[in-house]
PAZAPA-4460 file (N, C-alpha, C; in steps of 0.05 Angstrom, whole numbers, plus 32768, in hexadecimal, padded with zeros to 4 digits):
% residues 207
    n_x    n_y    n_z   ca_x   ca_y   ca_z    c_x    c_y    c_z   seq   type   mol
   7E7B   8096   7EAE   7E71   8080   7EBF   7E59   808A   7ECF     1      X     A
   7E47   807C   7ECE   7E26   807E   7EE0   7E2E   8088   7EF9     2      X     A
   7E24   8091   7F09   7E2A   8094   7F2A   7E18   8080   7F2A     3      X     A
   7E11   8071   7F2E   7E01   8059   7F37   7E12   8041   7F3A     4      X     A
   7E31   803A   7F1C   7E3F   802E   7F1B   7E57   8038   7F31     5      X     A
   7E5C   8051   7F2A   7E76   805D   7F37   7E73   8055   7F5C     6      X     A
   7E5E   8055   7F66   7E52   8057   7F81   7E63   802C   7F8F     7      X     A
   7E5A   8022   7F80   7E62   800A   7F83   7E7C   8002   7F80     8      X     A
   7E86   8010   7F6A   7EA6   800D   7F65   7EB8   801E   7F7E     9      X     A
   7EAF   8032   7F89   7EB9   803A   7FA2   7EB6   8034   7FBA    10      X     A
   7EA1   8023   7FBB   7E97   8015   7FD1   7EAE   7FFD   7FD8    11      X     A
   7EB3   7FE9   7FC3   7EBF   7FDB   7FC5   7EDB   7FE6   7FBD    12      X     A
   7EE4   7FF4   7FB7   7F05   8009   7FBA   7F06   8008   7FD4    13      X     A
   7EFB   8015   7FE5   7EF8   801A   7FF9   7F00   7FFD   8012    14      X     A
   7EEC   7FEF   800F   7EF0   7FD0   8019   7F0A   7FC5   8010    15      X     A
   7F14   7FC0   7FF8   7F2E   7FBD   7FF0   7F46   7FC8   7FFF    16      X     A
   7F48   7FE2   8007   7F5B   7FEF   8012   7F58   7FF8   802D    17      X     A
   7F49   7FE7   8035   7F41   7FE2   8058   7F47   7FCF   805F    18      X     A
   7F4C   7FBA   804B   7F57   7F9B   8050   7F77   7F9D   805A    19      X     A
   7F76   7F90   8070   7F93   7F92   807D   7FAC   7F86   8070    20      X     A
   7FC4   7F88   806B   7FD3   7F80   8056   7FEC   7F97   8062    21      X     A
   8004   7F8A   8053   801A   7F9B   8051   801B   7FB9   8051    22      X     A
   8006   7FBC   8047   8001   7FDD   803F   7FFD   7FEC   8054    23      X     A
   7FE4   7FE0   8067   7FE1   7FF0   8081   7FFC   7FEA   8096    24      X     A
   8007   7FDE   8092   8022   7FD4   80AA   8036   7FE9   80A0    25      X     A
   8038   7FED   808C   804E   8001   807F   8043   8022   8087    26      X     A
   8030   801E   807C   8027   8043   8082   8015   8049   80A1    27      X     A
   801E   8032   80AE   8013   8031   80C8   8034   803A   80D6    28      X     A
   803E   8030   80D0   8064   8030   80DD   8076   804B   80D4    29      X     A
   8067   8053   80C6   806F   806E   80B4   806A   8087   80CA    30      X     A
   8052   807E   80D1   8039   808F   80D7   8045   8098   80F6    31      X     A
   8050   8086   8104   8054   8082   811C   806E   8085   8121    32      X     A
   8085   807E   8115   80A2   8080   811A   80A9   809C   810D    33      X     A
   809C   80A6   80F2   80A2   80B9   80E9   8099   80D8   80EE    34      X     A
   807A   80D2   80EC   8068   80E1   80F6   804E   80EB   80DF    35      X     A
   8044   8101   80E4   8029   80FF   80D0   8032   8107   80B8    36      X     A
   8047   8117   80A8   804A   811A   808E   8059   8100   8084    37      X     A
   806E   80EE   808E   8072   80D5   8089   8063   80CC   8080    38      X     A
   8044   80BF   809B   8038   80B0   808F   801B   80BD   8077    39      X     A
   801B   80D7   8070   8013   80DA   8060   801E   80D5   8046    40      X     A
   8031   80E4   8040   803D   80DA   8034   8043   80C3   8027    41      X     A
   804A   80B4   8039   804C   8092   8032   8024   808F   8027    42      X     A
   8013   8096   8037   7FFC   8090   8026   7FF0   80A2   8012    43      X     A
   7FFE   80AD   8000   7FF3   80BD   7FEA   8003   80B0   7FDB    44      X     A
   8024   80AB   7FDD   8033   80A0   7FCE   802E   8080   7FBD    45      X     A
   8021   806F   7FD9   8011   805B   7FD9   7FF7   805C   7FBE    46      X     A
   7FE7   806F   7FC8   7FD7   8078   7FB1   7FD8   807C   7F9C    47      X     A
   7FF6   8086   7F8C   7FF0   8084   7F78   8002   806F   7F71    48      X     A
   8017   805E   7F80   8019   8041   7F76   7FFC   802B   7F71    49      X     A
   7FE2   8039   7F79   7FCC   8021   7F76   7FBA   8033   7F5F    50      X     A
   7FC3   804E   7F57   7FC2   8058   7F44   7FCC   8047   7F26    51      X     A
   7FE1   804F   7F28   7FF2   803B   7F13   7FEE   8019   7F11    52      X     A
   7FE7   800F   7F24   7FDA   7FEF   7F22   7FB9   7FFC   7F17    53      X     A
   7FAD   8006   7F19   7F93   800A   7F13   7F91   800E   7EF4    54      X     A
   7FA0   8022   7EF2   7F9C   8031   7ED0   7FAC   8016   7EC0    55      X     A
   7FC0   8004   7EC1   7FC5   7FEC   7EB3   7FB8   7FE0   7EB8    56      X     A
   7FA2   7FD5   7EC8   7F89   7FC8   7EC5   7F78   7FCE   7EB9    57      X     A
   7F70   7FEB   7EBD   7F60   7FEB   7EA8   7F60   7FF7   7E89    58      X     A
   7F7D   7FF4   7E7B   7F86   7FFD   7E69   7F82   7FD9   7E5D    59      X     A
   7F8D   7FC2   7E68   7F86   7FAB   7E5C   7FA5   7FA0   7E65    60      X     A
   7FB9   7FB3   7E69   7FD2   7FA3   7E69   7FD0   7F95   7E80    61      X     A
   7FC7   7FA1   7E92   7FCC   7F88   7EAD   7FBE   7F67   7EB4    62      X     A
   7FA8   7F67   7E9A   7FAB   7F4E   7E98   7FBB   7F3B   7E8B    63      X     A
   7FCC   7F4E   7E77   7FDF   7F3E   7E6D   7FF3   7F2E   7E83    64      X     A
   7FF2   7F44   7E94   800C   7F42   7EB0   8003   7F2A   7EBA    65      X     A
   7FF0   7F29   7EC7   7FDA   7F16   7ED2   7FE5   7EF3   7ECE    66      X     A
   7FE1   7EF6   7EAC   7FDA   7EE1   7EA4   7FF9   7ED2   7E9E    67      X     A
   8009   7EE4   7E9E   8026   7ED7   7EA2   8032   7ECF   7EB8    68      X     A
   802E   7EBE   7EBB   803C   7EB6   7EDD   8051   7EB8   7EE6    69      X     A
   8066   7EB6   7EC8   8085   7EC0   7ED5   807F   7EDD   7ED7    70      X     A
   807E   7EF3   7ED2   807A   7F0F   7ED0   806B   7F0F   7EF0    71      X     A
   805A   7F04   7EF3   8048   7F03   7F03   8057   7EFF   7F24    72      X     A
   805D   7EE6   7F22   8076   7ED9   7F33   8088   7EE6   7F3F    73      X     A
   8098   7EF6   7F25   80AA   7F0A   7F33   80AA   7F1B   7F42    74      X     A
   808C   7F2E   7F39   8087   7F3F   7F42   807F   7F3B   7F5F    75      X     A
   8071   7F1F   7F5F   806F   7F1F   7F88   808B   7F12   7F95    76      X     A
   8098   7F0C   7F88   80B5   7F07   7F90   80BD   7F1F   7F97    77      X     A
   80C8   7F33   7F8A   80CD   7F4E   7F89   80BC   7F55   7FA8    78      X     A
   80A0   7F5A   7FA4   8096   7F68   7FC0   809D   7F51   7FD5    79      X     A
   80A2   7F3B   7FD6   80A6   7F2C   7FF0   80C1   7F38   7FF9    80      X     A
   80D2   7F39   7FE5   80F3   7F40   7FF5   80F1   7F5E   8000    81      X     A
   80E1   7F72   7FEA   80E3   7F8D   7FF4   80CA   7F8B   800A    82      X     A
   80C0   7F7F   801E   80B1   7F75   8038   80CB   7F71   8048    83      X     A
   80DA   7F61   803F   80F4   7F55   804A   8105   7F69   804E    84      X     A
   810E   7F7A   803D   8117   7F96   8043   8110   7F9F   805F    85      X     A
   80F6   7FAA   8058   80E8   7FBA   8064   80E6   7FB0   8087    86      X     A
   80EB   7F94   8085   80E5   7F83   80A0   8109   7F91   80AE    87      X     A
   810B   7F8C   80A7   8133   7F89   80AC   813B   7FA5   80AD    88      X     A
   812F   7FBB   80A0   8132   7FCE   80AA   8121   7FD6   80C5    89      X     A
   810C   7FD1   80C6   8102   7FCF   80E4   8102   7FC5   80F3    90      X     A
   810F   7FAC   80F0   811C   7F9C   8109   8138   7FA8   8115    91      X     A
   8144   7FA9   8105   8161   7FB4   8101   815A   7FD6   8114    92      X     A
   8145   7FE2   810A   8142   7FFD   8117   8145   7FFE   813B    93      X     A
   814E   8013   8148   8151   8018   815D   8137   802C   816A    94      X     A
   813F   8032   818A   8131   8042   8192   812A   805A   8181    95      X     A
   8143   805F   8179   814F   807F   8170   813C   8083   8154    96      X     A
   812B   806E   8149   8120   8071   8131   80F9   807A   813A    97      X     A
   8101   8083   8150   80E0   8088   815A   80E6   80A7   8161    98      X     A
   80E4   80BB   815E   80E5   80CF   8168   80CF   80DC   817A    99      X     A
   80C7   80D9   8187   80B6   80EC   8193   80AC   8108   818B   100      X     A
   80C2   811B   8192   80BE   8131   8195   80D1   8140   817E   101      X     A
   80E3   812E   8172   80FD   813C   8162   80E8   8140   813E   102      X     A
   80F7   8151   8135   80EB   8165   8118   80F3   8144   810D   103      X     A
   80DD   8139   80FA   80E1   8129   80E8   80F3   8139   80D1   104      X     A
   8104   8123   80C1   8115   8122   80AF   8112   8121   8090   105      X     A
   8121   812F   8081   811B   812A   806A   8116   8109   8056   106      X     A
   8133   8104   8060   8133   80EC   8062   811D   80DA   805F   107      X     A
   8114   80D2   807B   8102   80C3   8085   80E9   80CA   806B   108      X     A
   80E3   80E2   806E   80C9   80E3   805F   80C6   80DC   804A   109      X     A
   80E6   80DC   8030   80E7   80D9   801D   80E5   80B8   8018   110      X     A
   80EF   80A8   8035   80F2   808B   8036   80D2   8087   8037   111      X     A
   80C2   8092   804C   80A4   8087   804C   8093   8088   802F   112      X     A
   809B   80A2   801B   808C   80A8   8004   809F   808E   7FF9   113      X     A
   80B9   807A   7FEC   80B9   8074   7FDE   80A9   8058   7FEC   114      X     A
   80AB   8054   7FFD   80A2   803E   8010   8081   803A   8002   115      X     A
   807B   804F   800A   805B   8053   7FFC   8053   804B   7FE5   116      X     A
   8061   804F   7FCE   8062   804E   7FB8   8063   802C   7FB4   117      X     A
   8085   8024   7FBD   808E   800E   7FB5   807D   7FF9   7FC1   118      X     A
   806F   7FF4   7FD5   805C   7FE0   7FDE   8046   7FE5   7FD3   119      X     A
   8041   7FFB   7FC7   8026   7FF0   7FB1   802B   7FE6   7F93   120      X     A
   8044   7FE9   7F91   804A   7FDE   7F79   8053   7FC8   7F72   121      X     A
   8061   7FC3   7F90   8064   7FA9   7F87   805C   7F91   7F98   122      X     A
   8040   7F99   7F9C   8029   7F84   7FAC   8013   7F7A   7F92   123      X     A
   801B   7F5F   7F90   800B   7F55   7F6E   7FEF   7F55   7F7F   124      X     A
   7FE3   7F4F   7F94   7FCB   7F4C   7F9F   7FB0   7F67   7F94   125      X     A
   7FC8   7F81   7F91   7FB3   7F8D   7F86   7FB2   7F8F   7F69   126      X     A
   7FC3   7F8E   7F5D   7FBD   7F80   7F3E   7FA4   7F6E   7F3B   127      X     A
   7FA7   7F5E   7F4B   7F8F   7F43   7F4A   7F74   7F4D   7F4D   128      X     A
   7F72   7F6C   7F65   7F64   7F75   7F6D   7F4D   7F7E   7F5C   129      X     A
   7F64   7F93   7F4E   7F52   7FA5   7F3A   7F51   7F99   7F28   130      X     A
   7F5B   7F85   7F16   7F57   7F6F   7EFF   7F42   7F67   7F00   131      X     A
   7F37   7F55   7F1B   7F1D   7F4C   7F1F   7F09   7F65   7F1A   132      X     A
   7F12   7F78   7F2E   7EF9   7F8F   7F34   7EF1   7FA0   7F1E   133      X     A
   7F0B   7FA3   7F08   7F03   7FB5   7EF7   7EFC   7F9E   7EE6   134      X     A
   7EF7   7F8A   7EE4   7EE5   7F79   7EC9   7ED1   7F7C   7EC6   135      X     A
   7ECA   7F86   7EE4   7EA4   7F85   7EE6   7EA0   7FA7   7EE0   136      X     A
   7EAD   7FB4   7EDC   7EAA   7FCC   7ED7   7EB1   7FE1   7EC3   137      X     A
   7EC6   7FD7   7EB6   7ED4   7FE6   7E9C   7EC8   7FDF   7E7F   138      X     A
   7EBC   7FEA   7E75   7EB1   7FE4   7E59   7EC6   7FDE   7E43   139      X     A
   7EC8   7FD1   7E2F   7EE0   7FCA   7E1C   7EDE   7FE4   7E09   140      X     A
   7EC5   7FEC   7E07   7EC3   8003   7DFA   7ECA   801F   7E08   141      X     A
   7ECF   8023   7E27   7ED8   8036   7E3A   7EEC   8049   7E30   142      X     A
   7EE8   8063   7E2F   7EFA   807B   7E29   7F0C   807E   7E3C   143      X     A
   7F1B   8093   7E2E   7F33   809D   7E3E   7F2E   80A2   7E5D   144      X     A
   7F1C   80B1   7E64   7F14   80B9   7E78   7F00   80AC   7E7C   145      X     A
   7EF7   809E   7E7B   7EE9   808A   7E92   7EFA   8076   7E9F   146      X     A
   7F0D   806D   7E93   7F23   8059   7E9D   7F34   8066   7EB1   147      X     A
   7F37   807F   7EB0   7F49   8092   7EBB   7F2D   809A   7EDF   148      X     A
   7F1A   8094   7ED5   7F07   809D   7EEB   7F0E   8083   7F00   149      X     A
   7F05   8067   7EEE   7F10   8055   7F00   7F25   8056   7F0F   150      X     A
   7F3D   8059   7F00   7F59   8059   7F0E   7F56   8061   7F1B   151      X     A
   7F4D   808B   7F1F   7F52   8096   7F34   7F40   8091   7F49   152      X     A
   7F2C   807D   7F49   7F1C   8087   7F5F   7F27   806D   7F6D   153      X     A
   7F39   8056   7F6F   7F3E   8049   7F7B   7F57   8052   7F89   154      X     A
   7F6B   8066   7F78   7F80   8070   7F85   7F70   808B   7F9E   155      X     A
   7F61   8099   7F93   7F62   80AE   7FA7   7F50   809B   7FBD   156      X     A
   7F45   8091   7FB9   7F39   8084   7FD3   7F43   806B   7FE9   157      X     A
   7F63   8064   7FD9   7F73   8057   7FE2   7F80   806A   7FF1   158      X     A
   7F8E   8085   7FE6   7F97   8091   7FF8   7F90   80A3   8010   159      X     A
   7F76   80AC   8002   7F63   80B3   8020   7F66   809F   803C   160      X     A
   7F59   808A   8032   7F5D   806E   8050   7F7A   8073   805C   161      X     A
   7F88   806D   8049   7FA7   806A   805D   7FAA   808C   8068   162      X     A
   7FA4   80A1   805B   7FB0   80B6   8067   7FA3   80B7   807D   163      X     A
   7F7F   80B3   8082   7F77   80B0   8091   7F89   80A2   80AE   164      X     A
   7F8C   808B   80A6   7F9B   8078   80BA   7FB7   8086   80C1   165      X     A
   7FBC   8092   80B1   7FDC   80A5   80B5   7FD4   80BD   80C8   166      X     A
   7FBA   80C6   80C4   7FBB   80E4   80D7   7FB0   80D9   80F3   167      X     A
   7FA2   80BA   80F0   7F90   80A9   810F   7FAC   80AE   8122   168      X     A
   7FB8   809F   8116   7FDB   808E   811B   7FEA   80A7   812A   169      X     A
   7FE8   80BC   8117   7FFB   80D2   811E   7FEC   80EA   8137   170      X     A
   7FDB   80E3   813E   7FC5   80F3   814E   7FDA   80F6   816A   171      X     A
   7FD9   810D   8179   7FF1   810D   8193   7FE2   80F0   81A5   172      X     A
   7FC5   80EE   81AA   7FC0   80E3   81C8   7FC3   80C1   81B7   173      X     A
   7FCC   80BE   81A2   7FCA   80AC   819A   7FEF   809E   818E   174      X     A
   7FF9   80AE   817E   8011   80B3   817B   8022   80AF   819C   175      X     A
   8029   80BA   81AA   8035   80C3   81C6   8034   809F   81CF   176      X     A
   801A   8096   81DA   8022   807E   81EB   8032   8068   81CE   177      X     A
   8023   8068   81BA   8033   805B   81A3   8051   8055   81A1   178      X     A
   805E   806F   81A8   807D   807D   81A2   808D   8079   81BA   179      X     A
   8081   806C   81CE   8083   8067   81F1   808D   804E   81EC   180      X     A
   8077   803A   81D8   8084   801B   81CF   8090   8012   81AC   181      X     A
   809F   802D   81AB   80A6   802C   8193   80B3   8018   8186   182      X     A
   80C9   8007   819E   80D2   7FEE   8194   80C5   7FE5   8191   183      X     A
   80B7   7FD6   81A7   80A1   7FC2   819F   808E   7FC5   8187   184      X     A
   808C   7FDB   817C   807D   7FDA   8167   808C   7FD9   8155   185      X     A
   80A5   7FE8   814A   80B5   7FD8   8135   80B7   7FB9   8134   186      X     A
   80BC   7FAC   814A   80BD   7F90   8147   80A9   7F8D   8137   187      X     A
   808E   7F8F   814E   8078   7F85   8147   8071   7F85   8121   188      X     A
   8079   7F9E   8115   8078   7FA8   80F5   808F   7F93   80ED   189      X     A
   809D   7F93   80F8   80B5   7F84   80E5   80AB   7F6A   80DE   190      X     A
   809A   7F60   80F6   8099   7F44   80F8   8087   7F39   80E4   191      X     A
   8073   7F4B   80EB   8059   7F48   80D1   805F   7F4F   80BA   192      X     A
   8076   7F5B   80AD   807C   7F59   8096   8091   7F46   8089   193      X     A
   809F   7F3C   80A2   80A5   7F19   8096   8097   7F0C   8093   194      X     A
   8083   7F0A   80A9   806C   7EFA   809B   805A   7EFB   8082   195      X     A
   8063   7F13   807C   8050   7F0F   8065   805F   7F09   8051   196      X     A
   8074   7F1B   8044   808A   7F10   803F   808E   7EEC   8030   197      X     A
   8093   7EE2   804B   809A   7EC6   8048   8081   7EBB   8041   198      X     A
   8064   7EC9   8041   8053   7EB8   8035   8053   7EBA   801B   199      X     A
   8055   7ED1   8012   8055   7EE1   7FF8   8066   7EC0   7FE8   200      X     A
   8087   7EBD   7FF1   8096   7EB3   7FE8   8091   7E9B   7FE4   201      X     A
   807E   7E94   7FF6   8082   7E73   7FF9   8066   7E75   7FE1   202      X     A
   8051   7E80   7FE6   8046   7E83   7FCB   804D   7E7C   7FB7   203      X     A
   8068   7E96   7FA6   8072   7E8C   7F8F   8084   7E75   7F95   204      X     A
   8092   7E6A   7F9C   809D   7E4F   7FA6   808C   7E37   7F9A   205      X     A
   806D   7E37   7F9E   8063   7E27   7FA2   8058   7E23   7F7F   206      X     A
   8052   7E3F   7F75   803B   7E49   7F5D   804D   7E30   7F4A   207      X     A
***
């Protein structure tokens, strides 16, 4: 691929995974309750869930996905309840899930990496994403490794942004007053992911 082409396709990667959405609420709550390998974690893990949406886009199967609505359907059914999860466990969470100063957990971290993963996989929004974005850019004639250049350059630059946002998040002078209103900020995460959630749903409801 040209660097002339490649320059534009990262440009807008970039813009794509700055757009506010489930993704930043998740590895934002990671980042903060858990601490900075959490929310790294959770955003590398993330990465290569928009890895794997990328490379079935531009292999051809994910327009098949696309174009089937039940397949399609499910799949944002699926991410609305695991939102719903995710709400209910942070509503449901107590003080005791903010640590300040205590050694983060195996646990926890292993919950933020699958967390990471599973909200990029099963958010159809970026399917739609790279479907559109890689039409204007994948040749029908495209080799192994050019398709593989696409993929990766939307995953590593997806997970750069969030880790970014994971090390902002996890910073002490920034982290500390955060961890001060830790409830309030679980609510606050929980809440916004019902909302999204229930939009997701009412969506397919409606399709």
């Amino acid at each position: 691929m040209a660097w002339s082409q490649w320059v534009p396709l990262a440009l807008i990667c970039l813009l794509g995974a700055m757009s506010p959405g489930p993704s930043l609420a998740v590895v934002a709550r990671y980042s903060v309750v858990q601490g900075t390998v959490a929310g790294l974690l959770c955003a590398v893990t993330h990465g290569l869930g928009v890895f794997l949406w990328a490379l079935l886009m531009v292999s051809g199967l994910g327009a098949i996905i696309v174009n089937q609505p039940d397949w399609f359907n499910g799949i944002r059914a699926a991410g609305a309840l695991f939102l719903l999860y995710l709400a209910t466990r942070v509503l449901t969470s107590g003080r005791d899930d903010a640590p300040v100063s205590q050694p983060e957990i195996t646990g926890g971290r292993l919950r933020a990496a699958w967390a990471g993963m599973a909200i990029a996989l099963l958010n159809p929004k970026i399917a739609v994403f790279f479907a559109a974005l890689f039409s204007q850019f994948i040749r029908a004639d495209a080799e192994l490794a050019e398709r593989l250049v696409l993929a990766g350059t939307a995953a590593v630059i997806d997970a750069l942004w969030y880790a970014l946002i994971a090390a902002s998040l996890s910073r002490t002078r920034v982290l500390l007053p955060l961890q001060r209103h830790a409830v309030l900020l679980n609510r606050t995460f929980g809440v916004i992911l019902v909302v999204l959630s229930l939009a997701v749903l009412r969506s397919v409801w409606q399709a």
